[in-house]
N, C-alpha and C positions, 0 to 999 in steps of 0.2 A: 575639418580635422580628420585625419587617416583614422586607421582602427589602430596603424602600429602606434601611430602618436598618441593614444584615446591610452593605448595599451601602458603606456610610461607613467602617465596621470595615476590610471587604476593602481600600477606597482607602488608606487609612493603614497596612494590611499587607496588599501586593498578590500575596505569593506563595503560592500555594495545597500542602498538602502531603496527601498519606493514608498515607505509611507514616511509623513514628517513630523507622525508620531512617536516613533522609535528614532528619530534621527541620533548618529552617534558624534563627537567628536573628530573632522577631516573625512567623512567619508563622502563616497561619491552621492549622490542622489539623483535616480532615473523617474524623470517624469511620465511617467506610464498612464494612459488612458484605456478609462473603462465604458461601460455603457452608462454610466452614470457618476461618473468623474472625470476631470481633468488634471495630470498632472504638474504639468505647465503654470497652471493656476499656483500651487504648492510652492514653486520653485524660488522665490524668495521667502518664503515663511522657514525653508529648509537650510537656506543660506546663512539667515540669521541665528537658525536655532545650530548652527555650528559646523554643517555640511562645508566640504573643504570647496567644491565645484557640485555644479547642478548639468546634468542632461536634459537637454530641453529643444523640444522641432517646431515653436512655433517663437518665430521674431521676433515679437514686439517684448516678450519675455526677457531678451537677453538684453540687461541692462547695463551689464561690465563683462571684464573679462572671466570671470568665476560661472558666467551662465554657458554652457558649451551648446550653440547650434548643430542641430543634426538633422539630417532631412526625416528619420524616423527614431524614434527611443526605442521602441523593442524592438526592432529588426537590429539597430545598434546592440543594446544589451544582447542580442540573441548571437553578433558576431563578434562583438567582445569577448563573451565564452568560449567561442568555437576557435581564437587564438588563443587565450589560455591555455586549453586543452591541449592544444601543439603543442605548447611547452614542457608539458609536462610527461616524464618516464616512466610515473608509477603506473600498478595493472589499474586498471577502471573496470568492474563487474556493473554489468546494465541486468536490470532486473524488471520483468515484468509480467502480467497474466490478469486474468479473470480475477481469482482469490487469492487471497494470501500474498501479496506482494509487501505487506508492513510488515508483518509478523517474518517471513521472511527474513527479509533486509536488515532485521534488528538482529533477528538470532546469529548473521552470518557478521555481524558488526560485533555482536557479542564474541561470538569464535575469532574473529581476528585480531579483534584487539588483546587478545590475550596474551599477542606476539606482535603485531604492528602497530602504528600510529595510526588511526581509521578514520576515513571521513565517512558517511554516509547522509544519504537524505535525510534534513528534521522534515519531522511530520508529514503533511502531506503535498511536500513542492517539487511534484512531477511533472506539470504541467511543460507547457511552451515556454511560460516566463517561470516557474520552479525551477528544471533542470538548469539553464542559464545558472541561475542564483545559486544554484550548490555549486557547479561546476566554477563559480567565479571565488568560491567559499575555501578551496582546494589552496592549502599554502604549501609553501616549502618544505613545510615541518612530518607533513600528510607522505605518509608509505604505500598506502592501498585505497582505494575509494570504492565506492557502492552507488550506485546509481538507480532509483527510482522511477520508474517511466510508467505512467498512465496513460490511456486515451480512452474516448470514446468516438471515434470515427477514425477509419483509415487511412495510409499515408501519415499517422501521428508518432507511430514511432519511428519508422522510417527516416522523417523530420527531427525526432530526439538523437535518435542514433547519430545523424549527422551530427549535432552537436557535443553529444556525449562521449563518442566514437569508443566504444566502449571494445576491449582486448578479448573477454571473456562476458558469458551472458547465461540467462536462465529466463524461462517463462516457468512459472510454477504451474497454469494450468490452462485449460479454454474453455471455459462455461457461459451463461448467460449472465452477461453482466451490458451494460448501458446496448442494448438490442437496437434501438433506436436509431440510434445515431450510428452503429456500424451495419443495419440493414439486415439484422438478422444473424444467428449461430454461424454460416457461412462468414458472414463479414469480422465478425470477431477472430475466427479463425486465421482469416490473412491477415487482419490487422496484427495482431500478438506474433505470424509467423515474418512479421518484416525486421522484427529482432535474428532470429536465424540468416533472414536475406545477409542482413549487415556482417554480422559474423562469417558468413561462407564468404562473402565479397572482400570479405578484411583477413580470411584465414586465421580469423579467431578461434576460442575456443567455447561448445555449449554446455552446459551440464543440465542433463536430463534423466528425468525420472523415465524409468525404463522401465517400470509396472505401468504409464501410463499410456492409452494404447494411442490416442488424440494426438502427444506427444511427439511419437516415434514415428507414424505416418506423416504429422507435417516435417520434421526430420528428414526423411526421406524423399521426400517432393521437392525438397531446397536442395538436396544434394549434401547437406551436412557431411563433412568427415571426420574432425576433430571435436567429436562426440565425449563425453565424460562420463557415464550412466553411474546411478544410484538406484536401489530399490532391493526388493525381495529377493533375488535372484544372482549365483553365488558367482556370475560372469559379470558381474557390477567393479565397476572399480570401488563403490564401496557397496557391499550387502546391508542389510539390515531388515531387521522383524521386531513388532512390538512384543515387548516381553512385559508391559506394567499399563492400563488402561484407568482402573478403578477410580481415581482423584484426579492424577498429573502423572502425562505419560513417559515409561522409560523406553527406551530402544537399546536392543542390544546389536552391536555392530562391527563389522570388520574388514579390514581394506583384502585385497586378494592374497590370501596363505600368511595373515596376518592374526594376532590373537583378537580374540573377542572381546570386546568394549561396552561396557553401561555409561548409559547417558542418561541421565535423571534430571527431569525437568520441571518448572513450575508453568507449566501449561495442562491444561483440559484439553478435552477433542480430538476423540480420533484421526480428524481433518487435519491436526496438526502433526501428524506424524511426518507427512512429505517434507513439509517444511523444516523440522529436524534434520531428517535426511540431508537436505539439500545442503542445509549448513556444515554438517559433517562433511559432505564431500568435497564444500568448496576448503574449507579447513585442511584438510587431507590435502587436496591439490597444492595448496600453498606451504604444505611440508611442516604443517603442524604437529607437536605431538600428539598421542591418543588424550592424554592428562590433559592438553591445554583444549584441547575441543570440548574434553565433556566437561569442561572447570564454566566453557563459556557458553554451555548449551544452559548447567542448573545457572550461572547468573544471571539468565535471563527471567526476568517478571514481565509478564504482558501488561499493557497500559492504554491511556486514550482508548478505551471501552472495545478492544478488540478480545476477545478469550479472556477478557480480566474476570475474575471471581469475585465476590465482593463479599460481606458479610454485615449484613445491617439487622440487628436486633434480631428476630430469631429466624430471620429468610440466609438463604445464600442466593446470589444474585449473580448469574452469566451474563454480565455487561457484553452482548455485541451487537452494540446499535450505531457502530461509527457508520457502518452502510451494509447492503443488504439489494441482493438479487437471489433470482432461484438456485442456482447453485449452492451460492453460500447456504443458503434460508436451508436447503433439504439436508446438508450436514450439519446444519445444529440441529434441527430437528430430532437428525436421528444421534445425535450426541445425547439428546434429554434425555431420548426415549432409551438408551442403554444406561442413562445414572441411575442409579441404587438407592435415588431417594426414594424414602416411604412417601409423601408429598411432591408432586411436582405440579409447577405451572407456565403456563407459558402464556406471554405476550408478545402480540406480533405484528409490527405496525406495515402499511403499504412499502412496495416497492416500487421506485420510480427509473424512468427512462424506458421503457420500455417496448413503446411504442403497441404497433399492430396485436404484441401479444400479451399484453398485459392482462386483462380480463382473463384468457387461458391458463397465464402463469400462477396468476392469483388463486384461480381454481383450481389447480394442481397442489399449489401448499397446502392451501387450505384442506384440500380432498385427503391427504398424508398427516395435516396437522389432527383434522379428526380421527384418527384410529392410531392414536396414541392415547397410550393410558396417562390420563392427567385432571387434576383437581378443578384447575379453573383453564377454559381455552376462551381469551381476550383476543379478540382481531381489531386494528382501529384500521381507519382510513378511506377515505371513498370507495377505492376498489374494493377493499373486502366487504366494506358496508352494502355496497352493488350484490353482494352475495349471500347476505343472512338467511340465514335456514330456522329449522326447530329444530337441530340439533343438540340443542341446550346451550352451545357456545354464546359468550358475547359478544356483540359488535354494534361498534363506535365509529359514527363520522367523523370524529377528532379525538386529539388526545388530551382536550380539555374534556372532553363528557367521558372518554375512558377515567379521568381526573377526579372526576365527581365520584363516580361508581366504585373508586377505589376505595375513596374517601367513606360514602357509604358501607362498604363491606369488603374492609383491608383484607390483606393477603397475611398467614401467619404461619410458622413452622413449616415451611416449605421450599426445595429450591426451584427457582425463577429465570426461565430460560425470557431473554428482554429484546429482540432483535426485529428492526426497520430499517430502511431509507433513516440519512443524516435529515433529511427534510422533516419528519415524523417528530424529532424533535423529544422523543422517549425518554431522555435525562431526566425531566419536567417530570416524570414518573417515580424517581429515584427516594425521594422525599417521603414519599405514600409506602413506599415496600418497606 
């Protein structure tokens, strides 16, 4: 079967599934293999449980006409999306970076939907088979799209973009995040810069933070032209300066010879100010009003434990344990160390992927996490435990003996800075604060 004919199938059942635990009523079902699954195995439990047609590349599986042979399922599902996407004429904004790529992509889904129909990534399906799955998620009905792109090794966006082929784009930043597998601060760099490649190749357009100096130089190395700048600086297409820091930050902002804007937000972190920005601007670009940007800047609440606040008995609690490198790690940090609580404490579980510099990196937080003024400094995880001192801090080989110790000598009237690697596993923590 062609892709165009694959393509017909999909249109008459548009909702794409790979586990055959959600299976829905006529949809398609791709039997996707993992390192520890088959999904071929699945494909009649999926057929029965109501899937309209099954994709499936091994033989002896296809028992009628309902089971579609394919020499490959994901190279299939991954060029089943990349006809979609032909099809379609709305903008598609590709988004990606080091930090802040969720929080991002929500706030500028909040700003758009104020005025269009919006698709954007759920949660976290950036991957190889994620993007596929959003881009196949894209109906008729959809005015503008968002697009999520992760990697950790090189040539991965690069490989998304093709599929995503995204109009417009943004990297929010270039820090140390999965080092490992991109080989280092260098390799992250190109990797996050093969976003720009696509964009200069397609004569797209970027929107860039222009206070960021990382930013503007790989900017420039691609030959970027059709540049969109935000930031500080009154040659921006949109300026803006933090005018509110204390709780949940405001920005005050304005497009070129245009009136001044508050934007009130229900986010913490200074760190999150770029990511305002960028939403404003992409807002602005798409010819929003000033009203409808800042209506969808304050509806946004953070969620899935990124900048979420919490409040449990008499802690307040900075959930950001969805994940965690040095970058991220050094501006919470210093997010604590500028709260106003009378009480603070901070928990700080390992960060992983790191590779060659992990032991350095971990010594680095760690060296910053001590000279902060704070009540209780919790480190769990092998690498930090690799590093215990007499500094009076704690540390824990796991976060079941952090678990204990909690349990022994809770945390009380205090706010709780909570952030590790998703591996760490910190929720488990949540119960104890």
């Amino acid at each position: 079967m062609t892709i165009e004919q694959l393509y017909e199938v999909y249109r008459k059942h548009p909702v794409i599934c790979t586990d055959t635990r959600k299976i829905s009523k006529s949809c398609l079902f791709f039997a996707l293999k993992g390192d520890h699954f088959n999904g071929n195995e699945f494909a009649h439990q999926a057929i029965e449980s109501g899937a309209a047609y099954a994709i499936i590349d091994e033989a002896k599986y296809a028992v009628n006409e309902r089971f579609i042979l394919v020499s490959d399922v994901l190279e299939t599902l991954q060029n089943l999306a990349r006809y979609h996407r032909r099809q379609l004429s709305i903008p598609v904004i590709g988004i990606t970076g080091s930090n802040g790529k969720t929080t991002t992509k929500e706030l500028i889904r909040s700003v758009l939907s104020q005025q269009f129909k919006t698709f954007a990534t759920e949660g976290n399906l950036n991957n190889h088979i994620g993007v596929p799955l959003s881009i196949l998620s894209i109906n008729d009905a959809c005015e503008i799209a968002i697009i999520e792109m992760g990697a950790n090794h090189q040539k991965e966006i690069e490989f998304l973009c093709g599929i995503a082929q995204p109009g417009q784009g943004l990297i929010t930043n270039v820090g140390k995040a999965h080092l490992e597998g991109f080989g280092g601060i260098e390799g992250v760099r190109i990797g996050k810069g093969e976003l720009y490649e696509f964009l200069k190749s397609s004569n797209g357009v970027a929107f860039i933070n222009t206070n960021d100096k990382i930013l503007i130089e790989m900017a420039r190395e691609k030959g970027m032209k059709n540049l969109i700048g935000y930031g500080e600086g009154n040659e921006n297409f949109i300026s803006a300066k933090l005018k509110n820091s204390s709780q949940f930050l405001s920005v005050e902002w304005h497009k070129k010879d245009g009136t001044i804007q508050i934007a009130d937000s229900k986010l913490p972190g200074i760190y999150n100010f770029d990511n305002i920005c960028a939403a404003i601007c992409i807002g602005s670009f798409f010819k929003l009003s000033p009203e409808k940007i800042n209506a969808g800047i304050n509806a946004y609440e953070p969620v899935n434990n990124r900048s979420q606040i919490l409040k449990k008995g008499s802690n307040t609690i900075i959930c950001d344990y969805y994940n965690a490198n040095p970058s991220s790690m050094i501006v919470a940090l210093d997010n604590l160390e500028s709260n106003l609580a009378a009480k603070k404490v901070m928990i700080i579980g390992d960060m992983f992927e790191l590779g060659e510099e992990s032991t350095f990196e971990h010594r680095s937080t760690l060296k910053k996490a001590l000279n902060i003024n704070s009540l209780r400094r919790i480190f769990i995880g092998e690498e930090f435990y690799r590093l215990r001192d007499n500094s009076g801090a704690e540390f824990y080989k796991t976060t079941a003996d952090a678990s204990l110790a909690l349990k022994q000598n809770p945390v009380k009237n205090a706010t709780i800075l909570l952030k590790g690697s998703r591996g760490m596993k910190l929720e488990s923590l949540l119960d104890l604060l």
